[in-house]
N, C-alpha and C positions, 0 to 999 in steps of 0.2 A: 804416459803412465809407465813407471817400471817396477816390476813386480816384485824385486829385492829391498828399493827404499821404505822407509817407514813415513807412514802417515800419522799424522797428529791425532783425527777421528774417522773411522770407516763406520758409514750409516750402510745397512743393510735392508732394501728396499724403497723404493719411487713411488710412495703412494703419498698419502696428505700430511703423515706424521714425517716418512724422509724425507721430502720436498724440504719444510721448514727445519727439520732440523739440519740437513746439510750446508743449507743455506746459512742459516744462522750463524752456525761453527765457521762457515767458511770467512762470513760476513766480519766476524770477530779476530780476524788473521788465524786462524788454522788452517790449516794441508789437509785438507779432508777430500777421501774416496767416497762416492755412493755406488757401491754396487744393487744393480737392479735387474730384477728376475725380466724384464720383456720393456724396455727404451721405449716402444708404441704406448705404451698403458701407464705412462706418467701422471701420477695424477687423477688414476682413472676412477668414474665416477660411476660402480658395479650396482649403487644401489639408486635412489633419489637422485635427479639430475638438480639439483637442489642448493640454497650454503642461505646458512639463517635459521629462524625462526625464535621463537621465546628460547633463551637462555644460549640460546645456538648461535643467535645473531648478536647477544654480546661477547659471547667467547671471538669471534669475531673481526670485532673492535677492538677487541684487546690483543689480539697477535698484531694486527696494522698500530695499534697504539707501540706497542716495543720493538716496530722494526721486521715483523713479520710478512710474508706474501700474499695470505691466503683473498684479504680483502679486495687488493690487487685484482688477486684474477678472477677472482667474483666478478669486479666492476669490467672486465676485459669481453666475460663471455656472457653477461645479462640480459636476457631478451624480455624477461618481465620480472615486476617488481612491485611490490606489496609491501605496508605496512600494518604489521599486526598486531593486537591488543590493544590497539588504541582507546577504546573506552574503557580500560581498565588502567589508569595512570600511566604514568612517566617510568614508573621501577622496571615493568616488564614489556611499554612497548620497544618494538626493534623491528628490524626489517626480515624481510624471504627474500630472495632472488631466485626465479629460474634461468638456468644455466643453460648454456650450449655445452656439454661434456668436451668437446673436442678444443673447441675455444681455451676453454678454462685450460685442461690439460698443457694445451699447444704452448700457455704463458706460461706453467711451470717449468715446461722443458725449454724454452727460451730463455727464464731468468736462469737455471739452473747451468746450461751449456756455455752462459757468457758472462758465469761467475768466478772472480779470480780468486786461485786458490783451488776451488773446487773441479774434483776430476772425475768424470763419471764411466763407468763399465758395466756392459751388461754381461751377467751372468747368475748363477745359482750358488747360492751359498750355503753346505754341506756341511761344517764345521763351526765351533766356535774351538778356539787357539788360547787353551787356559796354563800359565805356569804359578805354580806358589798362592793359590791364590785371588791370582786378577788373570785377566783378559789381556792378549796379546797379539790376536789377529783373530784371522778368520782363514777357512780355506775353501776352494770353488769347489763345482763339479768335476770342473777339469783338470783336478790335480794342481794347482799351484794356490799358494799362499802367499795374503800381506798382513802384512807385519802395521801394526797401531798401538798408539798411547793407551786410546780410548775406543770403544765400540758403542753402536747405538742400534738397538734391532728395533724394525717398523714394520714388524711383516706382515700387519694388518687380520686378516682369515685366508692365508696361504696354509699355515703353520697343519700338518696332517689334515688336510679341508678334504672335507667328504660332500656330496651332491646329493639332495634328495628329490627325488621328484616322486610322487606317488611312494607305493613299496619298491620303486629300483631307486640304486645309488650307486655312486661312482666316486673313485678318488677325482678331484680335481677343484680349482680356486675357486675364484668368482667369474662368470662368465666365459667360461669352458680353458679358463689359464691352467697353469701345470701347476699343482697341489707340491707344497715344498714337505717333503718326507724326511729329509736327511738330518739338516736342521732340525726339524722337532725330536729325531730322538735321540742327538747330539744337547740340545737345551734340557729334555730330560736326564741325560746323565751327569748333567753340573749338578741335581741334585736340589734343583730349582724346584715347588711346588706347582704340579702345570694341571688343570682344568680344562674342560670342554665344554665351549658354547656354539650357542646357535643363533643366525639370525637368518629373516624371510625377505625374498622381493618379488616383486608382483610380476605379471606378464605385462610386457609389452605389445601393442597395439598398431596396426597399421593406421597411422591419420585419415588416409581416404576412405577407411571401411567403417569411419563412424559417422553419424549423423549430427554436425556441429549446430546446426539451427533449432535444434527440439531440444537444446540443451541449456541451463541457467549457465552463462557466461561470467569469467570474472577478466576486467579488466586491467591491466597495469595504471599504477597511480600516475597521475597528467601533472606530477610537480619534479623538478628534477630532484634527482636523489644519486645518491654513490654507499657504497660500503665503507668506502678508504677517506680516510682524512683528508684526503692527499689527492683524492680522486677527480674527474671532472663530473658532477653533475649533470643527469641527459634524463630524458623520459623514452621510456623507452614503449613503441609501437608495433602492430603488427602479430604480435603473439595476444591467443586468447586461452584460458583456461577453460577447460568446463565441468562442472558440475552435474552430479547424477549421486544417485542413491540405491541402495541393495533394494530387495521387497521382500516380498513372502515367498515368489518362486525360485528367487536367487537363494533362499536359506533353505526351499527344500530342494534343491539343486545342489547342494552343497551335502547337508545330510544322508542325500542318498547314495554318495562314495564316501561316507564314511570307512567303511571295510575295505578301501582303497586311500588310507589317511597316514602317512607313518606317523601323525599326531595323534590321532586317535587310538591304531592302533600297537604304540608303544615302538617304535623301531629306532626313535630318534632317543640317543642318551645323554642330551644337554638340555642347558637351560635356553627358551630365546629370550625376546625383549619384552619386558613386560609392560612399557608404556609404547608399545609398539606392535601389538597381537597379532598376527596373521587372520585373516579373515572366518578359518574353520573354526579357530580360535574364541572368537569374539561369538562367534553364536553360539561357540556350548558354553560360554563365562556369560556371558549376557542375551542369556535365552527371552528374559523379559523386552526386549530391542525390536522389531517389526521392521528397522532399517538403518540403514548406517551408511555417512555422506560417503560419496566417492570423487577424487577429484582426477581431470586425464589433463594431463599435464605433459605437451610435446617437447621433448627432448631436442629437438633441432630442423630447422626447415628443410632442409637437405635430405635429414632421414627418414624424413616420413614415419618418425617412431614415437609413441607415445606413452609414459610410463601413469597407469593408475596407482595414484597414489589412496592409500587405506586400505589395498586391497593383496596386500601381500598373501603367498600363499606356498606349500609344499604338496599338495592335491596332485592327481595323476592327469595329466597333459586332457585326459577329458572329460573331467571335474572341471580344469580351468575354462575349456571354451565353450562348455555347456550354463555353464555359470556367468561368464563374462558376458555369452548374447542374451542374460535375463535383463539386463542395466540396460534404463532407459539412453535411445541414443546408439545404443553398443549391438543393436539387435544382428545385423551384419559383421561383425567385431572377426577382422583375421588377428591371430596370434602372431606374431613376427619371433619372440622368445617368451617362451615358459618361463613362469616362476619357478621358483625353488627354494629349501632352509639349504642352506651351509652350515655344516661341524667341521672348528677348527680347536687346536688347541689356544689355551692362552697363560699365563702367570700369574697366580696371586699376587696381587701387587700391593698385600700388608709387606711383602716380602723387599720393600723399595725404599731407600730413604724419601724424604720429601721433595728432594732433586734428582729424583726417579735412576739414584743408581741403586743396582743391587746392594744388598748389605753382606752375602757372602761371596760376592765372586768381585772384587773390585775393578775401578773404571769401565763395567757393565753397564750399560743404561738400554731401558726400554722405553717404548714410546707408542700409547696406542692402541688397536684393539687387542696387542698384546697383552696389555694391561685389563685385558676386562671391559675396556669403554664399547660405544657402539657411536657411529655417526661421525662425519669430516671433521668438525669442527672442535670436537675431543680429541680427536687424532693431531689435529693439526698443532692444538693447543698445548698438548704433551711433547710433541717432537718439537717446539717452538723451543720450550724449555730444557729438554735431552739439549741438542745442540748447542743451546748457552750454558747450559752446565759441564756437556762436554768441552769446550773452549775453555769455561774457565779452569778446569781441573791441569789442562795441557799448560798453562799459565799456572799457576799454582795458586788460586784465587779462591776466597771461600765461592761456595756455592751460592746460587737466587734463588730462594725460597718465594713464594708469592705468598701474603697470609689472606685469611677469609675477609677479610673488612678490605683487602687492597684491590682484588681480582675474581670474576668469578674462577679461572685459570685457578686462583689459589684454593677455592674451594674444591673446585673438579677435583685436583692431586692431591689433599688433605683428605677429601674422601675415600680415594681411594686405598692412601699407604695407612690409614687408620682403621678404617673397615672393613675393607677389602669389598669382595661383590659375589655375588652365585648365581648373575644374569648381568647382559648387557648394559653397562651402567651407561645412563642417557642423561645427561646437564638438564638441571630444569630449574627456572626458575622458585620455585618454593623448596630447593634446597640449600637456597643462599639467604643466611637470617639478617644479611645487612644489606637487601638489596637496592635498599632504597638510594645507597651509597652509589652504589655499583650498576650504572645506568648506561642503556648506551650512547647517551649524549656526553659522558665526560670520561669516555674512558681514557683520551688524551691526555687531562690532566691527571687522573691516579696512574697513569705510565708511562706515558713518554718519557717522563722524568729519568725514569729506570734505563729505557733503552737507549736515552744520550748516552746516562753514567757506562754503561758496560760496552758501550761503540756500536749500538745494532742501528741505531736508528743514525739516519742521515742527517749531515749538516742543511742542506735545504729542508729537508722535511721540519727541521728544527726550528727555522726560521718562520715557517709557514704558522707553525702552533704560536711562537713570540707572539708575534702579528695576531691572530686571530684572541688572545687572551690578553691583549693589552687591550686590544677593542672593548672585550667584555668586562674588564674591569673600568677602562674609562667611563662605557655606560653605564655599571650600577652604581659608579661614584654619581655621574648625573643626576641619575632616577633619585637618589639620598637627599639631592641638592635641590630637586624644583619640588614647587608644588600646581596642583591643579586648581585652576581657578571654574565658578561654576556659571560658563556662559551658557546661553543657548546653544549653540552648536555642540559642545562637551556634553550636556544631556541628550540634546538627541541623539547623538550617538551613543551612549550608554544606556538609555531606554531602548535601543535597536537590539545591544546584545543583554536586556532581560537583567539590567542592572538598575542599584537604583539615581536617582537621578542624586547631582550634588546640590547641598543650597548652602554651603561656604567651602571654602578652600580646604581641601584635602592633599596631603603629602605623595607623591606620586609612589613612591614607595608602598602606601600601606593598598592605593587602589589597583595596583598590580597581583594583592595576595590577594584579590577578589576572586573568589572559582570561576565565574562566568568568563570573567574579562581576559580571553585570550590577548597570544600578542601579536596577533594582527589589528584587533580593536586597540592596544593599548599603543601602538605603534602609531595609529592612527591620529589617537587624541594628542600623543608628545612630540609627533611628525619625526620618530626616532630613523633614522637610514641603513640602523646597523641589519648583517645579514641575519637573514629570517632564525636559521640554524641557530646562530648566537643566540639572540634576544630570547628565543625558545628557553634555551638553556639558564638564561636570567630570568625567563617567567615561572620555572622549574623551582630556582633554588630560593624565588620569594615567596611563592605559594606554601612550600613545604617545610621552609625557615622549621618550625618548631619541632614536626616529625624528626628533620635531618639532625638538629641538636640533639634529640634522644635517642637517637642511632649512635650519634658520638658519643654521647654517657657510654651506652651500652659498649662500644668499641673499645675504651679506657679502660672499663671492665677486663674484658676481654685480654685486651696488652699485661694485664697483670699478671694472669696463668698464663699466658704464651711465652713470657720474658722466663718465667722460672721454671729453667731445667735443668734434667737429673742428672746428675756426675755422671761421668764417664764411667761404666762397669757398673751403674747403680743397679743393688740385688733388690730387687723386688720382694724377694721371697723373705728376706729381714724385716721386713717390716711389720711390725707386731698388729694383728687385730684385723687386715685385709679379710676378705671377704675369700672362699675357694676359687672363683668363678673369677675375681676381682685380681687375685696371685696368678691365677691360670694365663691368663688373656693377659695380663700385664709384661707376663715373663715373655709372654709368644711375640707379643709384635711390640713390641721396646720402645713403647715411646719417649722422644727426646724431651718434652716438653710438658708440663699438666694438663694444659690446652688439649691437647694432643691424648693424653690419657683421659679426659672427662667424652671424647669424644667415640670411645672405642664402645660399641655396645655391650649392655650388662655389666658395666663399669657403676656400681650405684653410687651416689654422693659421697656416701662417711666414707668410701673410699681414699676418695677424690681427699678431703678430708685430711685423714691420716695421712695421705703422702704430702700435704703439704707441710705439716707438723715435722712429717722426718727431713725433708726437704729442709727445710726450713733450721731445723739443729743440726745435719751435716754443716749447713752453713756457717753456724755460729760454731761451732765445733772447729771449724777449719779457719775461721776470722782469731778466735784465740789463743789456737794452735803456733800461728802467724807471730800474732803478737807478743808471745812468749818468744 
């Protein structure tokens, strides 16, 4: 490292969102620095010892599908593994993993330290380095400065983070780290619009002080599984979950430090997560409840540490262990660390184009809970794409837009630069209206494709997908080709899985869109070989044939107000007959595209409407203009 040359992009901060995007950038041929507040805490995992769940585990998929880490080191540190939503279809099942924190971490700092190109320093960064304009560097604690093309901040809830525990509070991160002060009110003075939030995490737990036998057990799944495309497949043993639930003396246990609540009584002045309540929380919002699951979920064998998850809290140190010994199981329960809310600052992130650089301070980019998100997988997903967009800008290449029907990634960042947020925004399934597209069994094919084109994804890894998608097509060309003949043994096995039987020959094709007839029954009857994963995915897209076609109408739709956008400098406020509310919010966050403006809230239709009308005769206004 030498502190006078220039670097192509400086990521600031080593948490989920720098990891990916220094990597990225680096991966892409850039000169990229990441400076990082503490080298031990790579990666580090302050809340959930956790990577998954609905909408979490395919954001996921889709960083390992373009070339990303994350799933990686998911598969590195997995000690148990679950698949969730399974009886609610294919759109939103996807996997959880629990994690070994130190694991996980250890492979970021390992890919990260033996990536060429990339150069990593720890330290505190005090400044952003603004001329004319844009972004120019950064500068440390310690009095020196480096000089960059591109900047990318990831500073997660560093950013002014304050500690709540009960009524005391203290400046400082997550998990007693050093609270970054300088920085936030150097990003305040660019002029940036900066908010405050909040999020909770629960106490942790010594393993030997709970009683594991009197507890509902969950098991890790006995089929091999991976995150990563690319991953090996293992089942993994030895790690057990357990299950417990709050009662009536844990909620009046709770109650009665109310007057000991900074949530209750008013001390805290953010928002937290709202699909993610803190436990005081949930009993004054859902007083009608008498209990609420709780799950202990051990963080690592070694540590002997156990984090309850649903049980997040900001309560005084004891509220928490008065509370904690009412949970069956828990009655002995040592605290090893207190819960706590964190308030940190973060950006309005209407304030970002869709390639999440600033719109006033140029080759700025955030990534992260800086933006208002909450959770790894948001983070990771955002600095996936900072990083590619900072690579490509140093290159001089348009930017990667992800759209809503391509990625949930796309939807994540369209939510955000269009609406912004006034709480923790959380990925979740039911905010992706194509998700039946967007599964996590293919997210290799809606992206790899992407992350050949821009060089992230690997030539082997590339090869692997070939291979596995020639497979899947040579099968469903089969499956088109045979048909099923109806012997005895073809029914009784079809009568086994609650189907009905055949009495002539049926196209193998139409007996696969049967609901019952999974494909290990259908495997059965075609003595098909191909891998279980595949064939899944082929029993997916025949079952749902008709659904996925009206997803595509819809999608078509869709590309029509995406494709048309507004001229450069386009005045909103010209436009005759908008709405107050419609001019207001149009002028504020400028969207590029219609798409884009139908999605802004309080935008009404006749809006939407007229601007395609003006839209529409700039064009022909400007096609005539031409032609004359």
């Amino acid at each position: 490292m030498k502190i006078e040359e220039k670097y192509d992009v400086i990521v600031v901060g080593g948490g989920h969102a720098g990891c990916e995007a220094a990597l990225s950038a680096a991966r892409m041929g850039s000169r990229v620095l990441m400076l990082n507040l503490y080298l031990d805490n790579t990666a580090m995992m302050p809340c959930n010892p956790s990577i998954g769940g609905p909408a979490k585990g395919h954001l996921v998929r889709e960083i390992d599908a373009l070339g990303g880490e994350m799933a990686k080191a998911a598969d590195k540190a997995t000690h148990h593994l679950r698949w969730l939503n399974t009886s609610k279809g294919p759109a939103v099942r996807t996997l959880r993993a629990q994690c070994d924190p130190v694991k996980y971490g250890n492979h970021y700092r390992t890919a990260i330290l033996t990536c060429l190109g990339l150069e990593v320093h720890q330290a505190m960064v005090t400044d952003l380095l603004t001329e004319k304009g844009r972004v120019v560097g950064v500068k440390i604690r310690t009095g020196q400065t480096f000089l960059s093309k591109t900047v990318i901040i990831t500073t997660g809830t560093y950013l002014a983070a304050k500690i709540h525990i009960g009524l005391t509070s203290h400046k400082s991160g997550p998990l007693g780290m050093v609270s970054s002060s300088g920085l936030a009110r150097s990003i305040r003075k660019t002029g940036l619009t900066v908010g405050r939030l909040r999020t909770d995490t629960t106490p942790r737990v010594l393993a030997d002080s709970i009683n594991w036998e009197i507890l509902d057990r969950q098991e890790s799944i006995n089929e091999p599984e991976s995150f990563s495309h690319f991953g090996e497949k293992r089942v993994h043993e030895g790690i057990i979950c357990g299950l417990t639930r709050t009662n009536k003396e844990t909620h009046e246990v709770i109650k009665k430090y109310f007057d000991r609540s900074p949530l209750i009584q008013g001390t805290l002045d953010s928002e937290g997560p709202r699909y993610c309540p803190s436990i005081d929380d949930k009993i004054i919002k859902f007083p009608e409840k008498d209990t609420h699951p709780i799950f202990l979920e051990p963080i690592n064998p070694e540590g002997r540490e156990v984090y309850l998850q649903n049980f997040s809290t900001s309560m005084c140190l004891e509220a928490q262990l008065e509370s904690v010994r009412t949970l069956r199981g828990c009655e002995s329960a040592h605290i090893l660390r207190p819960g706590y809310a964190i308030e940190y600052d973060f950006v309005d992130p209407t304030q970002l184009y869709p390639w999440l650089e600033t719109k006033t301070i140029a080759n700025l980019f955030l990534a992260g809970q800086i933006n208002g998100t909450s959770g790894y997988e948001e983070a990771g997903s955002q600095g996936l794409m900072a990083g590619i967009n900072a690579a490509l800008r140093v290159k001089d290449l348009e930017p990667l837009v992800l759209r809503r029907d391509q990625a949930y990634i796309g939807v994540l960042i369209d939510d955000l630069v269009t609406k912004g947020t006034s709480e923790p925004y959380r990925m979740l399934t039911s905010r992706c209206e194509y998700r039946l597209l967007l599964r996590h069994d293919n997210a290799d094919t809606r992206l790899s494709p992407v992350g050949k084109e821009i060089g992230l994804l690997q030539e082997n890894e590339w090869k692997i997908l070939q291979k596995r998608w020639r497979h899947i097509e040579e099968e469903t060309q089969m499956i088109k080709n045979i048909k099923i003949s109806p012997t005895e043994k073809i029914n009784e096995i079809l009568r086994g899985a609650a189907s009905s039987p055949l009495s002539e020959g049926l196209p193998a094709a139409e007996l696969l869109k049967r609901p019952e007839i999974s494909w290990g029954v259908f495997s059965e009857i075609t003595s098909s070989t191909i891998e279980k994963e595949l064939g899944e995915r082929i029993s997916v897209s025949a079952k749902y044939e008709g659904y996925i076609d009206r997803q595509m109408r819809q999608v078509n739709k869709f590309h029509r107000m995406e494709i048309l956008k507004f001229p450069e400098g386009f005045d909103f406020s010209a436009v005759s007959g908008l709405s107050a509310e419609g001019e207001q919010k149009l002028s504020k966050f400028m969207p590029r595209t219609l798409g884009q403006a139908s999605r802004i809230s309080g935008i009404p239709p006749t809006d939407i409407q007229l601007l395609w009308v003006a839209v529409e005769n700039k064009r022909r206004s400007k096609d005539e203009t031409t032609d004359d």
